[in-house]
Backbone as CSV, one residue per row, in Angstrom:
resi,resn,N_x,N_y,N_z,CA_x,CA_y,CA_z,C_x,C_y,C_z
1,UNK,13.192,-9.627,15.193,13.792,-8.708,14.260,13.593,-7.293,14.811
2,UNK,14.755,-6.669,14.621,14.252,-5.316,15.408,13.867,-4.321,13.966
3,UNK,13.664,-3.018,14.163,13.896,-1.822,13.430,14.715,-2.072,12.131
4,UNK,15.924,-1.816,12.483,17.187,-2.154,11.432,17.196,-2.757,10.502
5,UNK,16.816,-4.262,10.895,16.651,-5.271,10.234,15.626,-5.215,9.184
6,UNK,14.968,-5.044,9.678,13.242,-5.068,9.204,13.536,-3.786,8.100
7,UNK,14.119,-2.653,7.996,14.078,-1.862,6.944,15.691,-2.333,6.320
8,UNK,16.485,-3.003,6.693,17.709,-3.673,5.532,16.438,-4.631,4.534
9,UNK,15.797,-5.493,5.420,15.387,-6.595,4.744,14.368,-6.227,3.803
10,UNK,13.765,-4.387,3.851,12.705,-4.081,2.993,13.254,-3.968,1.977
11,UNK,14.645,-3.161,1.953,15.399,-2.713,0.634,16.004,-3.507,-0.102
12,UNK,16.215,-5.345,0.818,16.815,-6.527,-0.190,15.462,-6.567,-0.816
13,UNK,14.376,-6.537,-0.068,13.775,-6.988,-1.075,13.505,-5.999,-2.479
14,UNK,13.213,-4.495,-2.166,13.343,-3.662,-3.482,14.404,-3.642,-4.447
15,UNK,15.455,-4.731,-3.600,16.945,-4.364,-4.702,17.318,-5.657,-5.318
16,UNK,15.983,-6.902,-5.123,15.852,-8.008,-5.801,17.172,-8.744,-4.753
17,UNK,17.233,-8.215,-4.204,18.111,-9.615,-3.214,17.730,-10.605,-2.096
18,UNK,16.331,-10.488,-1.745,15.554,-11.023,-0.908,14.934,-12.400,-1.699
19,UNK,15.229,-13.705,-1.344,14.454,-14.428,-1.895,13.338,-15.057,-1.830
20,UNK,12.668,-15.586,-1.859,11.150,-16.364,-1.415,9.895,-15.531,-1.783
21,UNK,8.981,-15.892,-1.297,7.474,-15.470,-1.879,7.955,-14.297,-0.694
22,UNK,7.207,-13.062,-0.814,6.674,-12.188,-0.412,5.638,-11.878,0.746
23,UNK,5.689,-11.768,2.204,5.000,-11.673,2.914,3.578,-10.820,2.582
24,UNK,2.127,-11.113,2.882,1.177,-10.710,2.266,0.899,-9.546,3.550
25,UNK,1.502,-9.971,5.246,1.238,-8.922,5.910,2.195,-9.119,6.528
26,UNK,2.115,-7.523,7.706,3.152,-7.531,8.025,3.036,-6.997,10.250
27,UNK,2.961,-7.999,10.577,2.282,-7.900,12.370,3.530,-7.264,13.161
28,UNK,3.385,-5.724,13.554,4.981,-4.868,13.883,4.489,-4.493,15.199
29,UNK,4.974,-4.451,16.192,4.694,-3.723,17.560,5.384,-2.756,16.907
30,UNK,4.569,-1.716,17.987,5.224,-0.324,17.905,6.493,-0.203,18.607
31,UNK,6.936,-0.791,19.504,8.036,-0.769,20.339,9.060,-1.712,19.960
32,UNK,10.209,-1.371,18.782,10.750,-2.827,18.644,12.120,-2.058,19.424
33,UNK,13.121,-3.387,19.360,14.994,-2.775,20.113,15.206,-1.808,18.848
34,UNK,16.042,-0.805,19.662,16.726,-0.302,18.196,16.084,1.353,18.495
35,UNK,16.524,1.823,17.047,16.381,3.188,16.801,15.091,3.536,16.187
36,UNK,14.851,2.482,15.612,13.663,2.520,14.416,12.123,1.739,15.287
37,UNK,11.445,2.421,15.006,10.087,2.153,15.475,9.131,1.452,14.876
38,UNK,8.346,0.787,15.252,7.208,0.122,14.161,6.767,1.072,13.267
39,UNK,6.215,1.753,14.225,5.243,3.063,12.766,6.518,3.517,11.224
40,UNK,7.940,3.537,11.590,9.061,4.021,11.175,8.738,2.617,9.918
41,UNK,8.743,1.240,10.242,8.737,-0.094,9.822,7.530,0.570,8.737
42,UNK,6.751,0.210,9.224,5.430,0.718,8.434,5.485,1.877,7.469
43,UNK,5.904,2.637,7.746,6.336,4.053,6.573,7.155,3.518,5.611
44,UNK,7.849,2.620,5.899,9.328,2.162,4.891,8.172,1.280,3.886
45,UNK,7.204,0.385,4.745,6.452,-0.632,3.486,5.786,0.261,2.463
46,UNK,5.031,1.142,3.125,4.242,1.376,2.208,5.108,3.259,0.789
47,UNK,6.438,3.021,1.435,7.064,3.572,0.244,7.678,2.466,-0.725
48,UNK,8.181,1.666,0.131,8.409,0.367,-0.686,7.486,-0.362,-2.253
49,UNK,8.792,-0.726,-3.442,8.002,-0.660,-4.627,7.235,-1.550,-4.958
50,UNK,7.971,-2.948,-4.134,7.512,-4.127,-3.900,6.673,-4.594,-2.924
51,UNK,6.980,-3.789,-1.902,5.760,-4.402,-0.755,4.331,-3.513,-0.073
52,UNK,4.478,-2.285,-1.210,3.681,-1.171,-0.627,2.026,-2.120,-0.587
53,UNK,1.669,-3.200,-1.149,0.006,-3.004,-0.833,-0.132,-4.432,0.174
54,UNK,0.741,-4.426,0.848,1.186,-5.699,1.747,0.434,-4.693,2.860
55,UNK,-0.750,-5.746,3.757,-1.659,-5.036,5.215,-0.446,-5.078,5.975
56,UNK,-1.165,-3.782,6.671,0.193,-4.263,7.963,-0.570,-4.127,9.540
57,UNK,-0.567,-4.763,10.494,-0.966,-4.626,11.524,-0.177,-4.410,12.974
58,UNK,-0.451,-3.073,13.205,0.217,-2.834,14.242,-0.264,-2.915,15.800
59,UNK,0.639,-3.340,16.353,0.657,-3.822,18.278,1.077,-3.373,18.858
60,UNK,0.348,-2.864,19.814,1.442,-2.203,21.071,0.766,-2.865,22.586
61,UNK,0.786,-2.685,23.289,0.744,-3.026,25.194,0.366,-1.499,25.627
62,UNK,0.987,-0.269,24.834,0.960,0.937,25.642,-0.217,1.584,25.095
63,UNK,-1.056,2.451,26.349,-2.141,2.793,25.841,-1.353,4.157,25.232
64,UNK,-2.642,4.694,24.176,-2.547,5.717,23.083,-4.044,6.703,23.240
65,UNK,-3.478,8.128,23.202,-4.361,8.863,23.170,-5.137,8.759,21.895
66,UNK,-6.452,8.958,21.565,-6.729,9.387,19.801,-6.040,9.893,18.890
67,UNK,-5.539,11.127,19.621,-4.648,11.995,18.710,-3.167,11.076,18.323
68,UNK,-2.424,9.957,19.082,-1.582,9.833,19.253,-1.825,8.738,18.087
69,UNK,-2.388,7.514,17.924,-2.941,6.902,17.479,-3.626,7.190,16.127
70,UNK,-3.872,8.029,15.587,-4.353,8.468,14.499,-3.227,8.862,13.750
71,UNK,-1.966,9.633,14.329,-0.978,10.001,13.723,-0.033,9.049,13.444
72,UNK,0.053,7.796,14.319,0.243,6.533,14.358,0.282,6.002,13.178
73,UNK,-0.915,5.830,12.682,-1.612,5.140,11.609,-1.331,6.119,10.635
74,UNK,-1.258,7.265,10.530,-1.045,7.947,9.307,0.051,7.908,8.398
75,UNK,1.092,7.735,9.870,2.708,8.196,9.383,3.086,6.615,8.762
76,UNK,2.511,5.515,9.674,2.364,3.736,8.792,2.028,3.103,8.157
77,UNK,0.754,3.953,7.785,0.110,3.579,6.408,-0.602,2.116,7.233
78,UNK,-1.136,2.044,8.704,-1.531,0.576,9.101,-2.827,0.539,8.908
79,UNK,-3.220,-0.520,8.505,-4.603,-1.090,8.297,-5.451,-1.489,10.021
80,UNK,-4.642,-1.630,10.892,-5.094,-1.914,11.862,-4.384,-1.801,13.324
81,UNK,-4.468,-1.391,14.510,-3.546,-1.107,15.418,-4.565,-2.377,16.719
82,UNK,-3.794,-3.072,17.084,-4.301,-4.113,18.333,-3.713,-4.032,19.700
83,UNK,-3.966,-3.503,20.598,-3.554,-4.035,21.980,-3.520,-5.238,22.225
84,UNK,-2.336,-5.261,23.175,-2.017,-6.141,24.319,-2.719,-6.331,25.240
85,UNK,-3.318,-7.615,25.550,-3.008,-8.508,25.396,-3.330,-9.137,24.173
86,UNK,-3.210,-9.459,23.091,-3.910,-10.149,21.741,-4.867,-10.978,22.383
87,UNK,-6.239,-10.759,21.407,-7.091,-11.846,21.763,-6.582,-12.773,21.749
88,UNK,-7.513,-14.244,21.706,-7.233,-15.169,21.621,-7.378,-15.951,20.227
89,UNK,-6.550,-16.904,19.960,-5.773,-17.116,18.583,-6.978,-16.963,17.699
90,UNK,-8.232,-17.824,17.753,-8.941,-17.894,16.799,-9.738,-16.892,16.845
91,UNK,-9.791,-15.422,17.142,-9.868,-13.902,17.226,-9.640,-13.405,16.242
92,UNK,-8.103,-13.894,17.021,-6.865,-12.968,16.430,-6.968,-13.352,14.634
93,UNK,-7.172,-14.426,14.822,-6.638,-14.983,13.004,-7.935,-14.681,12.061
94,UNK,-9.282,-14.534,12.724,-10.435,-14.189,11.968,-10.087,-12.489,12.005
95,UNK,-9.233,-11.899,12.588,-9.558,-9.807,12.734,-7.894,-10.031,11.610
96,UNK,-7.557,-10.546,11.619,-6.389,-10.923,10.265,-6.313,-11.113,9.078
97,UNK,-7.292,-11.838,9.148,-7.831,-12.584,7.592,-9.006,-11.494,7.093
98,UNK,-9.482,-10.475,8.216,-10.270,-9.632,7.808,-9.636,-8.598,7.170
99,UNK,-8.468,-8.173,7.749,-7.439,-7.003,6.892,-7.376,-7.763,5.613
100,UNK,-6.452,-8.874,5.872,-6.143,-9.508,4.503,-7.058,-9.072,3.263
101,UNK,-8.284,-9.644,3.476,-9.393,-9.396,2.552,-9.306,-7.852,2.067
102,UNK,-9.944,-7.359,3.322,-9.847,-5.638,3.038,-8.882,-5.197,2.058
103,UNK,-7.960,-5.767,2.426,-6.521,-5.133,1.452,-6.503,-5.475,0.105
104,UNK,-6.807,-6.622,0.236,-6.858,-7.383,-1.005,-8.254,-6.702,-2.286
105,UNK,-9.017,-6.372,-2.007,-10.248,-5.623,-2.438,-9.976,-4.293,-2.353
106,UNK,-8.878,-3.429,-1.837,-8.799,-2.210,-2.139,-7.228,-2.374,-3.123
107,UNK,-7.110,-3.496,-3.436,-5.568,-3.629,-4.114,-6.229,-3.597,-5.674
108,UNK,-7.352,-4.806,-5.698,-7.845,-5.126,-6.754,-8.810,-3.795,-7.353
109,UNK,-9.622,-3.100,-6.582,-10.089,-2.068,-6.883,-9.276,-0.914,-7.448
110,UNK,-8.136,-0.870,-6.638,-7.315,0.031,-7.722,-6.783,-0.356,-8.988
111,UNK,-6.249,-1.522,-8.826,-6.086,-2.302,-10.341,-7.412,-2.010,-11.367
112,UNK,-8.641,-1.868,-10.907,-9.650,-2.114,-11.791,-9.959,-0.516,-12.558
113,UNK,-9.251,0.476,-11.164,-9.563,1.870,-11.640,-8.559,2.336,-12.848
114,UNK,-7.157,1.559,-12.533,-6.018,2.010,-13.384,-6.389,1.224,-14.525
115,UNK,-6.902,0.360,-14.468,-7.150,-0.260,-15.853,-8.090,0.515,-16.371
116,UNK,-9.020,1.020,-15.900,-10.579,1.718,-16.602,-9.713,3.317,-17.291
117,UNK,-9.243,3.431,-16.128,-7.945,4.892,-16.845,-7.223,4.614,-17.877
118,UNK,-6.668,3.839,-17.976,-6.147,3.479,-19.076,-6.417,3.242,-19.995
119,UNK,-7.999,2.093,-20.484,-8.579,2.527,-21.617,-9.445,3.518,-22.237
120,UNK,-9.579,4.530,-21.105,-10.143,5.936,-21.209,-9.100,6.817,-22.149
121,UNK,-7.783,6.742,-21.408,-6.883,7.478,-22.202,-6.417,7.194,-23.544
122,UNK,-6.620,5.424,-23.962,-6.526,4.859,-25.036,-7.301,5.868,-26.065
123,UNK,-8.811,5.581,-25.705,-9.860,6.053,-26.228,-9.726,7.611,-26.570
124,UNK,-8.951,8.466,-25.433,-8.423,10.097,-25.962,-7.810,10.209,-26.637
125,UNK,-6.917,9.430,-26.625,-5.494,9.313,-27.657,-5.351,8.359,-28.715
126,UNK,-6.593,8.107,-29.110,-6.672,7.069,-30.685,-5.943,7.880,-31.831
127,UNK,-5.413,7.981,-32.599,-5.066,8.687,-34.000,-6.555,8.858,-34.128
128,UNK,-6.480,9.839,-34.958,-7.622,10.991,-35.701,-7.349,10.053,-37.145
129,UNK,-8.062,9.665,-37.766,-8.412,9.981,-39.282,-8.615,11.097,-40.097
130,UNK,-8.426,11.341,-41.191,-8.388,12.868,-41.974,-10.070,13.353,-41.678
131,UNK,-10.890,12.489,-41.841,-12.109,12.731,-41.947,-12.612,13.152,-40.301
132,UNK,-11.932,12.668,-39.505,-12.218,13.214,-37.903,-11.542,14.325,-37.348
133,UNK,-10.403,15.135,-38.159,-9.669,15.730,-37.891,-10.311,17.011,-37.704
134,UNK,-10.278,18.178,-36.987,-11.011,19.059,-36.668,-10.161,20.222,-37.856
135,UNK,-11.018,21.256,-38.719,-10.148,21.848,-39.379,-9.202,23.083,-38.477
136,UNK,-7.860,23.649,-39.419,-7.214,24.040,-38.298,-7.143,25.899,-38.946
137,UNK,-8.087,25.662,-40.263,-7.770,27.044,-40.774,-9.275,27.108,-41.099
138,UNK,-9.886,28.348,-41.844,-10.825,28.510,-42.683,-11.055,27.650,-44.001
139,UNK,-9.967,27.750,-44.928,-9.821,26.994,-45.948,-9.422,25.796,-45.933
140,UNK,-9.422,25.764,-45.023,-8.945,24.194,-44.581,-10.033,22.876,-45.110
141,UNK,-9.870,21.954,-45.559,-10.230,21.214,-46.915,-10.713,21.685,-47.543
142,UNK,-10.537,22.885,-48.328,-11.107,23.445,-49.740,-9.846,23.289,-50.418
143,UNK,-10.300,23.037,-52.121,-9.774,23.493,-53.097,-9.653,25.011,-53.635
């Protein structure tokens, strides 16, 4: 799949036209055919509404300065960048299943924060009772 593809097939899936379960990650060389770049791939997921907390792991063969590589990862939102040559399979699939996790525990952790926010704000925004109501004048409950 090159570039192209890979961001048509992000937007079937945001526009409900993509069918099947949902890829949990997403393994992009930086160098695909085309106009569009992995890191480019990677920017599209994680704006994406549906696939933004999907890991993504990026590959390349070409070496990368720090600086180059950091901006890499910034502009892709990647959980992980691997040279070429890929280890070897049962490596590769344990440094995989390690994102997986990772992701999965910073997915659920935010779920746990938006939920804790949420009954915080419940708790701000209860209705007042007359008797909790702060007065708003001087005479305020006098006869």
């Amino acid at each position: 799949m090159d570039g192209e593809e890979a961001i048509a097939w992000i937007e079937d899936v945001d526009e409900g036209r993509a069918k099947g379960e949902k890829p949990e990650l997403a393994l992009i060389d930086l160098r695909l055919p085309g106009t569009i770049q992995g890191e480019m791939v990677g920017e599209r997921i994680r704006q994406s509404s549906q696939l933004k907390d999907m890991a993504i792991v990026l590959i390349t063969a070409y070496h990368l300065t720090k600086d180059m590589k950091e901006q890499i990862m910034m502009q892709s939102g990647a959980d992980e960048l691997l040279y070429k040559p890929l280890p070897r399979f049962s490596e590769l699939k344990q440094r995989l299943e390690g994102v997986l996790v990772a992701r999965r525990a910073r997915k659920q952790a935010a779920v746990s924060a938006s939920a804790s926010n949420l009954s915080q704000t419940e708790k701000d925004t209860k209705p007042l009772t007359l008797r909790e109501m702060p007065p708003t004048s001087p005479n305020d409950g006098k006869v």
